[in-house]
SEDOSE-918243 format. One record per residue (C-alpha): residue in three letters; residue number from 1; chain; z, x, y. Coordinates in pm, whole numbers, plus 50000, padded with zeros to 5 digits. Each point is the difference from the previous one (the first is absolute). Layout:
BEGIN
GUKE; ALA; NUM; A; Z; X; Y
...
***
This chain:
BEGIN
GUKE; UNK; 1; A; 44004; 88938; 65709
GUKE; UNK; 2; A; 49815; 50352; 49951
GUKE; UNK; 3; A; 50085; 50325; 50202
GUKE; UNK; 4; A; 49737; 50288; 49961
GUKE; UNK; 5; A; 50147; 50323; 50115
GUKE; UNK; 6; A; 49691; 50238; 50077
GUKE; UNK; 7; A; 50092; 50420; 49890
GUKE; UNK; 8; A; 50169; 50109; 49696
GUKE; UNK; 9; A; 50254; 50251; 50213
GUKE; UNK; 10; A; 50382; 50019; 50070
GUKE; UNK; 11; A; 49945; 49734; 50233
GUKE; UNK; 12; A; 49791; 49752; 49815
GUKE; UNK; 13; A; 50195; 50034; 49686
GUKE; UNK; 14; A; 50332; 49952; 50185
GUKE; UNK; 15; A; 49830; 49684; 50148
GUKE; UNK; 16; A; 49930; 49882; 49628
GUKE; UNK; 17; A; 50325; 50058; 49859
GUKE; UNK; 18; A; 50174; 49765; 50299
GUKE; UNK; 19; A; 49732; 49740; 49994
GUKE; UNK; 20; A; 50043; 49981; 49587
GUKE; UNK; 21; A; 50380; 50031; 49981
GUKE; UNK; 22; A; 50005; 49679; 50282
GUKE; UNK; 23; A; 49791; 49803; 49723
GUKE; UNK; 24; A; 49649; 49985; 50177
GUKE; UNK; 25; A; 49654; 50097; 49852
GUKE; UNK; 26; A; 49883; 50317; 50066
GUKE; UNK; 27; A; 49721; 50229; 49923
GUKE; UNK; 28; A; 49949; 50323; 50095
GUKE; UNK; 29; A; 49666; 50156; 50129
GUKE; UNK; 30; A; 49883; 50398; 49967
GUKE; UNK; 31; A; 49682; 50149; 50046
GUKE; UNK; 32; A; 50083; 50245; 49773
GUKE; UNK; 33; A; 49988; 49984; 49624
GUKE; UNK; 34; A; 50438; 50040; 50023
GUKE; UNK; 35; A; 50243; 49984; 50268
GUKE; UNK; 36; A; 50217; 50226; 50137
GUKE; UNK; 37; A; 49798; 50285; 50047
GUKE; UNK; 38; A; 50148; 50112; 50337
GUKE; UNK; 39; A; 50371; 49971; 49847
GUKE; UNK; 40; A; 49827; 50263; 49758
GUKE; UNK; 41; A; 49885; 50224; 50283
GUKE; UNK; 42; A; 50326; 49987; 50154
GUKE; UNK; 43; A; 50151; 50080; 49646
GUKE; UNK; 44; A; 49833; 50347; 50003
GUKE; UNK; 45; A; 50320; 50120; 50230
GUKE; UNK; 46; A; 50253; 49837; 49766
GUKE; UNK; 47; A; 49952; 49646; 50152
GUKE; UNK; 48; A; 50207; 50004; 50291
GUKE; UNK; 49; A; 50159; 49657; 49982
GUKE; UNK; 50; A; 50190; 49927; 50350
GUKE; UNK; 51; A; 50254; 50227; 50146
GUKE; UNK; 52; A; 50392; 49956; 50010
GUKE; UNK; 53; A; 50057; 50024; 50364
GUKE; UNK; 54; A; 50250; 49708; 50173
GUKE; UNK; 55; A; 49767; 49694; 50060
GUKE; UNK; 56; A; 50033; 50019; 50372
GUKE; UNK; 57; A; 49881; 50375; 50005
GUKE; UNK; 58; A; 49716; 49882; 49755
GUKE; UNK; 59; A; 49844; 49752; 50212
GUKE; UNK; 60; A; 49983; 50204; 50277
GUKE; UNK; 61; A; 49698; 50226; 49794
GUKE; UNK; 62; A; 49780; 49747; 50027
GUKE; UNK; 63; A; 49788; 49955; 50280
GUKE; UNK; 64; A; 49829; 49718; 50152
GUKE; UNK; 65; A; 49738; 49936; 50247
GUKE; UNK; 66; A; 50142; 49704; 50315
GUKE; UNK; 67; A; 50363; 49859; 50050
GUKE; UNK; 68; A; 50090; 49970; 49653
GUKE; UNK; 69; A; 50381; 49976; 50042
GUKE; UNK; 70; A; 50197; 50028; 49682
GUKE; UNK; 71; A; 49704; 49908; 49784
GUKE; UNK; 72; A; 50060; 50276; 49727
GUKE; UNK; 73; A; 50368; 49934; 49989
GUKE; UNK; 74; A; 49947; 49650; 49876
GUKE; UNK; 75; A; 49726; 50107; 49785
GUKE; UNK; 76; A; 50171; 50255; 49828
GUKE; UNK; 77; A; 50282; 49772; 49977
GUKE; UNK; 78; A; 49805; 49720; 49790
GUKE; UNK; 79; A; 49972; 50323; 49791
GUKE; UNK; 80; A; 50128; 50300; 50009
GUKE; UNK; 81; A; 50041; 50368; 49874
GUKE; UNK; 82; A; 50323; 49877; 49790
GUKE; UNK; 83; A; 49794; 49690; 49860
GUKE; UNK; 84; A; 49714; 50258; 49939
GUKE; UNK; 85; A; 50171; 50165; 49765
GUKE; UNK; 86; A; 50200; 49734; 49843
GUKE; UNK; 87; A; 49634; 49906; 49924
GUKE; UNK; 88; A; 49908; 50264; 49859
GUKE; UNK; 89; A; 50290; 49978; 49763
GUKE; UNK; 90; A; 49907; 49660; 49875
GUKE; UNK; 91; A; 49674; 50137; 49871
GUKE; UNK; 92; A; 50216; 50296; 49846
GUKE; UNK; 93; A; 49928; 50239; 50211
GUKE; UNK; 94; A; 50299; 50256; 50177
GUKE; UNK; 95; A; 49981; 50137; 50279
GUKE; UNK; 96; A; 50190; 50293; 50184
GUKE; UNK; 97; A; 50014; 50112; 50327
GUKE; UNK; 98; A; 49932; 50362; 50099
GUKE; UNK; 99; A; 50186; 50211; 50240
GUKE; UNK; 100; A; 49702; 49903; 50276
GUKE; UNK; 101; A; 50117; 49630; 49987
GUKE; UNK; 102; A; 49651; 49940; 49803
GUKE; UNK; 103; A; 50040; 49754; 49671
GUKE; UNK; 104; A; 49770; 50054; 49717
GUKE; UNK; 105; A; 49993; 49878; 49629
GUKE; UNK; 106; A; 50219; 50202; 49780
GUKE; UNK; 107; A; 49691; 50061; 49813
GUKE; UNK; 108; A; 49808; 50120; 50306
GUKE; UNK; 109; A; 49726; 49840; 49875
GUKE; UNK; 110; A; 49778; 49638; 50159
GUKE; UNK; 111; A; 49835; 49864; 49654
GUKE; UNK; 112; A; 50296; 49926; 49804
GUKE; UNK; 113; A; 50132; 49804; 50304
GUKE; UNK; 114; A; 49617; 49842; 50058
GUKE; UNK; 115; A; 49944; 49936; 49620
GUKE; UNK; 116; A; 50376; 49793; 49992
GUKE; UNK; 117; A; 49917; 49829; 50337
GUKE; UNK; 118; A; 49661; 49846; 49900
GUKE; UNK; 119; A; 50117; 49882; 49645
GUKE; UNK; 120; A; 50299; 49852; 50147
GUKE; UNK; 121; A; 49772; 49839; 50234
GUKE; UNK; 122; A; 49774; 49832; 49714
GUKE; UNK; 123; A; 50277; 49907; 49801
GUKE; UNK; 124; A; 50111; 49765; 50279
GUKE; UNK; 125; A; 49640; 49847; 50100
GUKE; UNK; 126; A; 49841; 50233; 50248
GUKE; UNK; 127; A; 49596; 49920; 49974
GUKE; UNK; 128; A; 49862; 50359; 50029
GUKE; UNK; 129; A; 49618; 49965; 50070
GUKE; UNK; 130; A; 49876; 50383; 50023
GUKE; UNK; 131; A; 49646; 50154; 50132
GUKE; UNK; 132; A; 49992; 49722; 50279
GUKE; UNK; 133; A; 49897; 50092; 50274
GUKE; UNK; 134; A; 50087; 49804; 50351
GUKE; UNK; 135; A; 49697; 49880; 50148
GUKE; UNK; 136; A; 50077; 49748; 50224
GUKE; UNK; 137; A; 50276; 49678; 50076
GUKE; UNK; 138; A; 49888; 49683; 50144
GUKE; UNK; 139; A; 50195; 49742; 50107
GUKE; UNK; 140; A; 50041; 49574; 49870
GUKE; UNK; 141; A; 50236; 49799; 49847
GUKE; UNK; 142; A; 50074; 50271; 49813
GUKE; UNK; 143; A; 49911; 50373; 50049
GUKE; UNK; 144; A; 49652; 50157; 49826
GUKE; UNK; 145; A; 50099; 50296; 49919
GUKE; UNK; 146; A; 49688; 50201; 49905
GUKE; UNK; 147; A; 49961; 50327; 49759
GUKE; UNK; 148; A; 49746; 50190; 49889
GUKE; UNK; 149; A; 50043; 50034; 49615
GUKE; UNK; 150; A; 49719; 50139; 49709
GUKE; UNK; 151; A; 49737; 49981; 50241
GUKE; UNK; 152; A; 50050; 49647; 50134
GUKE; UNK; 153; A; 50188; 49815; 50222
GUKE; UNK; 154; A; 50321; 49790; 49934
GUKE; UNK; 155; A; 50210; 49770; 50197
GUKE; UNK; 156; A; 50354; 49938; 49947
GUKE; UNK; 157; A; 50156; 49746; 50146
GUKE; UNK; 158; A; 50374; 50033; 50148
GUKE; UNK; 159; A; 50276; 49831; 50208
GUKE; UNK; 160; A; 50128; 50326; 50132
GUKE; UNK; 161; A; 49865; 50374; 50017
GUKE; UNK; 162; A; 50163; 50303; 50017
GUKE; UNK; 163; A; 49789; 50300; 50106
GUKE; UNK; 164; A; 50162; 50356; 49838
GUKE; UNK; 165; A; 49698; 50192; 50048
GUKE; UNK; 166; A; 50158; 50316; 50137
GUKE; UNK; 167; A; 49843; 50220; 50290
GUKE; UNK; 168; A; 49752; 50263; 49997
GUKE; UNK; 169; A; 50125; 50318; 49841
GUKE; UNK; 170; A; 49950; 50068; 49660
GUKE; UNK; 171; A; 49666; 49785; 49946
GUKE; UNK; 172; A; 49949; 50134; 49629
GUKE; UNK; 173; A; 50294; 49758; 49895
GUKE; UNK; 174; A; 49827; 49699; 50192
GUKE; UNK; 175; A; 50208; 50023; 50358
GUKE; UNK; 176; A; 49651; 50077; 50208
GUKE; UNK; 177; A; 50079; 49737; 50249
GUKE; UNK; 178; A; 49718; 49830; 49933
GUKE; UNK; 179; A; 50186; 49686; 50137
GUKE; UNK; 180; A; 49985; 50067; 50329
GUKE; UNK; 181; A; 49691; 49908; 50133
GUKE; UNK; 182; A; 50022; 49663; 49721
GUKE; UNK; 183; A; 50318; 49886; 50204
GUKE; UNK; 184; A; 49857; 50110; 50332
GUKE; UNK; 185; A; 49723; 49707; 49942
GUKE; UNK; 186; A; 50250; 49786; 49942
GUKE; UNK; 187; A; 50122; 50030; 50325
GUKE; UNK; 188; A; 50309; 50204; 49892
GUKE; UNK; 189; A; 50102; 50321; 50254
GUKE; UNK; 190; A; 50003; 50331; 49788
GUKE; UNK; 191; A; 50127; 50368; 50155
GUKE; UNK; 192; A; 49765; 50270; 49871
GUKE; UNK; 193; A; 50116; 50160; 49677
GUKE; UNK; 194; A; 50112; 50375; 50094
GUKE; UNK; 195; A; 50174; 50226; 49798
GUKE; UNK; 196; A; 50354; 50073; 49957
GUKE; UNK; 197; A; 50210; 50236; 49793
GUKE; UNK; 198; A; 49678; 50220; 50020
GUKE; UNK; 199; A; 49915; 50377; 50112
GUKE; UNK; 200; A; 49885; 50083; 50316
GUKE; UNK; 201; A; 49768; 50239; 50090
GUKE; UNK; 202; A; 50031; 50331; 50173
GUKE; UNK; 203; A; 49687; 50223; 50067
GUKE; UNK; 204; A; 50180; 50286; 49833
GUKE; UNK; 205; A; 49834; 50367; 50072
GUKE; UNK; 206; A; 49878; 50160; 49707
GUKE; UNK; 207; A; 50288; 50253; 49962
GUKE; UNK; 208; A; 50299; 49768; 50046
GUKE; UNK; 209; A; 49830; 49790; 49749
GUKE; UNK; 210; A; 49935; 50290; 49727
GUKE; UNK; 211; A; 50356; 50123; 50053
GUKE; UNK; 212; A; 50220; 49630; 50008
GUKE; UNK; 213; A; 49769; 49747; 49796
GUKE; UNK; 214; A; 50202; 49826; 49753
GUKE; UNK; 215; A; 50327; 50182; 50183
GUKE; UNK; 216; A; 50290; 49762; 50059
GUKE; UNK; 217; A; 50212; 49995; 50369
GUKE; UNK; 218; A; 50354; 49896; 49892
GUKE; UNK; 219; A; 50296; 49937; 50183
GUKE; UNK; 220; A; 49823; 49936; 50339
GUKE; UNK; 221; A; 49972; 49698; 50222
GUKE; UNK; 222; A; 49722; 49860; 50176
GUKE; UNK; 223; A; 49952; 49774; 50299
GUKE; UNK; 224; A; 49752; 49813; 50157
GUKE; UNK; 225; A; 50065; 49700; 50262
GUKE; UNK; 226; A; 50343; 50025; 49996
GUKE; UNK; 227; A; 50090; 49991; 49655
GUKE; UNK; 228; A; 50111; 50282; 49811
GUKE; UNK; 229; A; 49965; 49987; 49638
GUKE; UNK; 230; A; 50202; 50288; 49716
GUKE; UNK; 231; A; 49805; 50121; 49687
GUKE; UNK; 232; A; 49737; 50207; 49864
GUKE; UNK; 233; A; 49664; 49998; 50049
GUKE; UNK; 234; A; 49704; 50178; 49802
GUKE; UNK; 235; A; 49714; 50176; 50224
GUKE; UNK; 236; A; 49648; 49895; 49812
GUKE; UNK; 237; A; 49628; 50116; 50048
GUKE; UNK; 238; A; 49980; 49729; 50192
GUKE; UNK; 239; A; 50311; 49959; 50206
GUKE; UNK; 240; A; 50349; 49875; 49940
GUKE; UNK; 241; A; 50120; 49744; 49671
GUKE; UNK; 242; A; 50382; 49935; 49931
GUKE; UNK; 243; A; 50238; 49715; 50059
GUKE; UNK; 244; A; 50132; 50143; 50335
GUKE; UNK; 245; A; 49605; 49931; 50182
GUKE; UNK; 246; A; 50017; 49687; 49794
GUKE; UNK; 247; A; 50321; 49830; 50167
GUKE; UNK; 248; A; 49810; 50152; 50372
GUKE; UNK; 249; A; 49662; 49772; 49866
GUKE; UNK; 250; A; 50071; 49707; 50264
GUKE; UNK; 251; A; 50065; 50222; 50313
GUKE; UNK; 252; A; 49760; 50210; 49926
GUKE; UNK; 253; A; 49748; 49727; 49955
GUKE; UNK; 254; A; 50085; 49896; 50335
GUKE; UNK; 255; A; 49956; 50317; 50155
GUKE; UNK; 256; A; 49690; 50047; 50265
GUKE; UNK; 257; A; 49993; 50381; 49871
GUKE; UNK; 258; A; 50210; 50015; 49681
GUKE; UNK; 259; A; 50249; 50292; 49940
GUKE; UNK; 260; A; 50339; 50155; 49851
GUKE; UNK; 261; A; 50233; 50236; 50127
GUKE; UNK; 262; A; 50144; 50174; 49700
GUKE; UNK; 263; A; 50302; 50157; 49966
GUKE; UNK; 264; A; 50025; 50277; 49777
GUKE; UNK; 265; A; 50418; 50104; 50006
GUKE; UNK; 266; A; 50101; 49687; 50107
GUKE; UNK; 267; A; 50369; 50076; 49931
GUKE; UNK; 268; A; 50008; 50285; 50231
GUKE; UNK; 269; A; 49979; 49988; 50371
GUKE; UNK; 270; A; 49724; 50266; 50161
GUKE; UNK; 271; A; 50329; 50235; 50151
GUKE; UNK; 272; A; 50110; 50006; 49618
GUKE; UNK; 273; A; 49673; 50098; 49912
GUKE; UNK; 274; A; 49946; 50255; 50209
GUKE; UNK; 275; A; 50324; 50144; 49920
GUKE; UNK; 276; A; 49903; 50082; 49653
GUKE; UNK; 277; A; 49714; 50082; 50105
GUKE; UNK; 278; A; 50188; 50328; 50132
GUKE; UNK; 279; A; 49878; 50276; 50172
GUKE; UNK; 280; A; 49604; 49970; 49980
GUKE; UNK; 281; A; 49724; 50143; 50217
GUKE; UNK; 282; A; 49682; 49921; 49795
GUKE; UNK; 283; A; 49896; 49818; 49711
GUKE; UNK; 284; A; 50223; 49727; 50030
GUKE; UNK; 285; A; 49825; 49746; 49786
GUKE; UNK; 286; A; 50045; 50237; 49688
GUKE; UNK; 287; A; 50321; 50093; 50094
GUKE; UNK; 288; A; 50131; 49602; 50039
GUKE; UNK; 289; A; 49804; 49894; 49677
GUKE; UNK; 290; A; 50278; 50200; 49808
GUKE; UNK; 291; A; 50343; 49961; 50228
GUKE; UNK; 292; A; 49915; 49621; 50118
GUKE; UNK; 293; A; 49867; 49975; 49606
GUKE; UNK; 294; A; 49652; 49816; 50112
GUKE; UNK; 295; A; 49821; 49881; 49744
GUKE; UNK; 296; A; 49657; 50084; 49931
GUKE; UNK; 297; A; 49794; 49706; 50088
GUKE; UNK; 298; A; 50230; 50044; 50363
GUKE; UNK; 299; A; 49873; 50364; 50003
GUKE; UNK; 300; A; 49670; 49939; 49971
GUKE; UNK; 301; A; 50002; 49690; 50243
GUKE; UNK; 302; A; 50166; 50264; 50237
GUKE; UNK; 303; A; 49823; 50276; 49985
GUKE; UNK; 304; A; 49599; 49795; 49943
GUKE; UNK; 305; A; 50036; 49702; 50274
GUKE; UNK; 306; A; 49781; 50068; 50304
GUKE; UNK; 307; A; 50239; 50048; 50337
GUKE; UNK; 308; A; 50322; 50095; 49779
GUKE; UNK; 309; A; 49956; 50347; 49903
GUKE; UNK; 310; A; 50075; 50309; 50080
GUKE; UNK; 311; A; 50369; 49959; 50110
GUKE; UNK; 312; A; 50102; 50247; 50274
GUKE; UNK; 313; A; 50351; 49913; 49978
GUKE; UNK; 314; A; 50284; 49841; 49768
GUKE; UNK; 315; A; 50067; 49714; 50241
GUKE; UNK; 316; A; 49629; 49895; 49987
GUKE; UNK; 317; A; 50000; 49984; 49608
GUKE; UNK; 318; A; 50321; 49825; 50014
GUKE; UNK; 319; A; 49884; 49756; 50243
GUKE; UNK; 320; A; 49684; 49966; 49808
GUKE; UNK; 321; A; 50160; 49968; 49632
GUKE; UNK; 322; A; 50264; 49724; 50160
GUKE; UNK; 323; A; 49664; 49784; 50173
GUKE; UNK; 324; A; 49715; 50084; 49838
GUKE; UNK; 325; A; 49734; 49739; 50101
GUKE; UNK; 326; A; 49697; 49929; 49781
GUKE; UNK; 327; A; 49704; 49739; 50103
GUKE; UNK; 328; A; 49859; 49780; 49707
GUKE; UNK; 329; A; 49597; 49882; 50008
GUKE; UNK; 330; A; 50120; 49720; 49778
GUKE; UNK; 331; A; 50101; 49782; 49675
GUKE; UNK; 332; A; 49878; 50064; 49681
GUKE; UNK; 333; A; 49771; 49748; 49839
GUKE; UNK; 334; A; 50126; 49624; 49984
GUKE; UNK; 335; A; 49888; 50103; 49599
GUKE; UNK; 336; A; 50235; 50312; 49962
GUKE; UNK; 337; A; 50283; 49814; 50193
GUKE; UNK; 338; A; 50325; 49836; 49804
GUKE; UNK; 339; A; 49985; 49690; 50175
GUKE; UNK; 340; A; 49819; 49862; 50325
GUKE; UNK; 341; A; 50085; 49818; 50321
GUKE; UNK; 342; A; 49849; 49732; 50122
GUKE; UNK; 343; A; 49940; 49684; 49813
GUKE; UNK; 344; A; 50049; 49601; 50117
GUKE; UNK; 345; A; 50189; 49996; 50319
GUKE; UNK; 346; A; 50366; 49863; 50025
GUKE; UNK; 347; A; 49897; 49777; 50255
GUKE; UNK; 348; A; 49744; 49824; 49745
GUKE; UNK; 349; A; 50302; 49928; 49799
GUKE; UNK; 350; A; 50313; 49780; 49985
GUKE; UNK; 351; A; 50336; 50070; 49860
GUKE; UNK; 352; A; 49944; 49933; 49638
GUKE; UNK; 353; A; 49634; 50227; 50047
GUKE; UNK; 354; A; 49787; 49676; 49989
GUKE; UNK; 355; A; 49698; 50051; 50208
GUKE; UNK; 356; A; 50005; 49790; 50294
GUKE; UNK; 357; A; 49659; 49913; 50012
GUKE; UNK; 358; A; 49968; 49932; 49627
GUKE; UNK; 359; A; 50268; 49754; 49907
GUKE; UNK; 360; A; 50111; 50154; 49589
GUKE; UNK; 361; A; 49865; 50305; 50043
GUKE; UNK; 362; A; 50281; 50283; 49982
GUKE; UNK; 363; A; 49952; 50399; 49998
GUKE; UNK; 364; A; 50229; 50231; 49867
GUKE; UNK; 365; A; 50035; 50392; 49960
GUKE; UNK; 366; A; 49781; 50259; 50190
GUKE; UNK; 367; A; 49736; 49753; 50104
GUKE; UNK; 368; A; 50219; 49917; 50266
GUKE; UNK; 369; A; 50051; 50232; 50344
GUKE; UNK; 370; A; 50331; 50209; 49909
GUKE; UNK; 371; A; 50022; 50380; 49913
GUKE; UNK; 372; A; 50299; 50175; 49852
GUKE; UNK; 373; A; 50037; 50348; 49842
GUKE; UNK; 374; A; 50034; 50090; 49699
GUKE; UNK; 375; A; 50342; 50023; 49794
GUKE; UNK; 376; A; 50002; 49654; 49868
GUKE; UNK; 377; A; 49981; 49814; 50297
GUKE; UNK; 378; A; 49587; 49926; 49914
GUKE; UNK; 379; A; 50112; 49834; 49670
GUKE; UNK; 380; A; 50274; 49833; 50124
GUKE; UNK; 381; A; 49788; 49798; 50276
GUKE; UNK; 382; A; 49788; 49908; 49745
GUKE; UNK; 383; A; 50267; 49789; 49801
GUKE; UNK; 384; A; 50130; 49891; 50271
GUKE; UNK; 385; A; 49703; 49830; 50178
GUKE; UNK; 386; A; 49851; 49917; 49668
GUKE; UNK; 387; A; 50353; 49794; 49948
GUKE; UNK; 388; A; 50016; 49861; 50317
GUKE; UNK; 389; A; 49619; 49875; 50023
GUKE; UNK; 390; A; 50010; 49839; 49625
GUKE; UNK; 391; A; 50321; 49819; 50126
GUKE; UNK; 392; A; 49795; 49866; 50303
GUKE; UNK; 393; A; 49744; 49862; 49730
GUKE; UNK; 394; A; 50295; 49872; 49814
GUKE; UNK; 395; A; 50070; 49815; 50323
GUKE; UNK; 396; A; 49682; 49892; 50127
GUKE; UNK; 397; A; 49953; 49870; 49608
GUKE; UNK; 398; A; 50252; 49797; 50028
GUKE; UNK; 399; A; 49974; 49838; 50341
GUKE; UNK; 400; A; 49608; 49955; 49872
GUKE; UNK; 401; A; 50184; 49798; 49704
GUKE; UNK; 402; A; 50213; 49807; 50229
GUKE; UNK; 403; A; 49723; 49886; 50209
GUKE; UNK; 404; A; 49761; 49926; 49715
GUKE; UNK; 405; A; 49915; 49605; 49952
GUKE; UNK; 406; A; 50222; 49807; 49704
GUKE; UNK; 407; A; 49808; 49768; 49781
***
């Protein structure tokens, strides 16, 4: 009995390497001329492998559209940060973990890890059938599995199919969620793909932008909805980037009129600040930048927004600096974005990510409707729903076997 498994990412080669080491045929589809390519992308920051935080705290990053209950816990308990990187190992490759919690390859590097991963792979059976592109799935005795491939059109046909196509950011490696409207067709219920772990914009004036582009804001915190996230962010001609506006993605997605409140001296209460602040009658904002030790992209933000500036009084700054409240217009480009939301609703899906409505058919990885920052956490769901959806096809496989006629 054949399994195809449809991308050549994190997910879909996880979803090989289960299917293969249970004994079943597999062969892996790309459109690309070699897989891996986002795991290459992600590799540019030192491939940030999963993150070293308990289990319990680590499924709580994820995020989930409907009354999903525990459903990360068990996922990440099929496979988790600990079997990650006792992975990793097997293929040779150590790992540490930084002060942040953050694991990486000793090496800091993706190819090595990639290279070792896809040999292992074909040393053990994996079919890998590259510059095939998806075109369509039809259903029968068996499923037609169709791919566009050196200008023609092939059909491949399989027991079970696992869909790793990813979602809609970074399109240049082939995750341009071109799936979407294939699956919608098929009757399957998709969330728009939106973008996560992105910038967002801010119509900056021209001065705040000459004066702070490129500038970092460390040591603040920011809130929006409720939640209040620590970090740095880094003011851009375009807005705000940084991991602190990436955890706030969801809420702010959800927002009517999206915006932060920053807090600039967040370990200091205003009556602190205006105590060092000392005895001040005018220009308070150059006086604070020095004793409260603003930093310049805080300055500028200060001193350029519309409706903040001039300060009459140390109080006002203080206030201001503590709750500083900026409006965004918007996300970045799903293109620019780390990863998306979106993808094939939960509800489409059973437990071991089989598509209801299309009895064999599993998805795995981003194509499905979950978001999670950065840190790790992006990789790690990967594995773990590319695990858990080849050990549904494992099982469907075999109950197919069972109920196949004896001669």
């Amino acid at each position: 009995m054949n399994t195809a498994i449809i991308g050549g990412g994190p997910a879909g080669l996880r979803a090989a390497e289960v299917v293969k080491e249970a004994g079943a045929s597999v062969t892996l589809f790309d459109a690309k001329p070699s897989v891996g390519r986002k795991l290459l992308v992600a590799g540019r920051g030192g491939l940030n492998l999963t993150h070293a935080e308990p289990r319990e705290q680590f499924a709580l990053r994820f995020t989930s559209p409907g009354p999903l209950g525990e459903l990360w816990t068990t996922l990440l308990a099929e496979f988790d940060a600990d079997a990650l990187r006792q992975w990793a190992s097997e293929l040779g490759v150590e790992t540490f973990a930084a002060t942040s919690g953050r694991v990486y390859p000793r090496e800091f590097k993706a190819a090595p890890l990639l290279r070792r991963w896809v040999h292992r792979l074909r040393q053990t059976g994996v079919n890998f059938a590259l510059r095939h592109r998806w075109t369509g799935l039809r259903p029968g005795a068996r499923w037609q599995v169709d791919f566009e491939a050196q200008g023609e059109t092939r059909t491949f046909e399989a027991d079970a199919v696992i869909l790793a196509l990813g979602g809609g950011s970074w399109p240049e490696t082939g995750s341009d969620g071109g799936w979407t409207s294939m699956l919608e067709k098929l009757g399957v219920g998709v969330a728009a793909l939106t973008p996560a772990n992105c910038g967002w914009e801010i119509p900056w004036p021209t001065a705040l932008r000459t004066q702070a582009e490129g500038k970092p804001l460390k040591n603040i915190t920011a809130q929006a909805g409720g939640i209040t996230v620590a970090g740095e962010l880094l003011v851009t001609h375009y807005g705000l980037e940084g991991g602190v506006i990436y955890q706030l993605g969801p809420v702010l997605r959800a927002m009517p009129v999206p915006a932060i409140v920053i807090d600039f001296k967040p370990l200091h209460t205003a009556a602190h600040l205006v105590k060092k602040l000392g005895v001040c009658r005018r220009n308070f904002l150059a006086e604070a930048r020095s004793r409260w030790r603003l930093c310049d992209a805080a300055v500028a933000i200060l001193e350029n927004l519309p409706g903040l500036a001039p300060f009459t009084s140390g109080e006002s700054l203080a206030a201001t600096v503590k709750s500083c409240a900026l409006q965004l217009t918007g996300p970045r480009p799903l293109a620019e974005a780390i990863s998306s939301a979106g993808g094939v609703r939960w509800s489409e899906l059973n437990s071991s990510l089989m598509v209801r409505r299309l009895p064999g058919v599993f998805v795995a990885g981003e194509m499905i409707d979950w978001d999670a920052p950065t840190g790790g956490y992006l990789m790690q769901g990967c594995f773990a729903t590319g695990t858990r959806a080849a050990r549904g096809a494992l099982e469907w496989l075999r109950q197919q076997n069972d109920c196949s006629p004896r001669h």
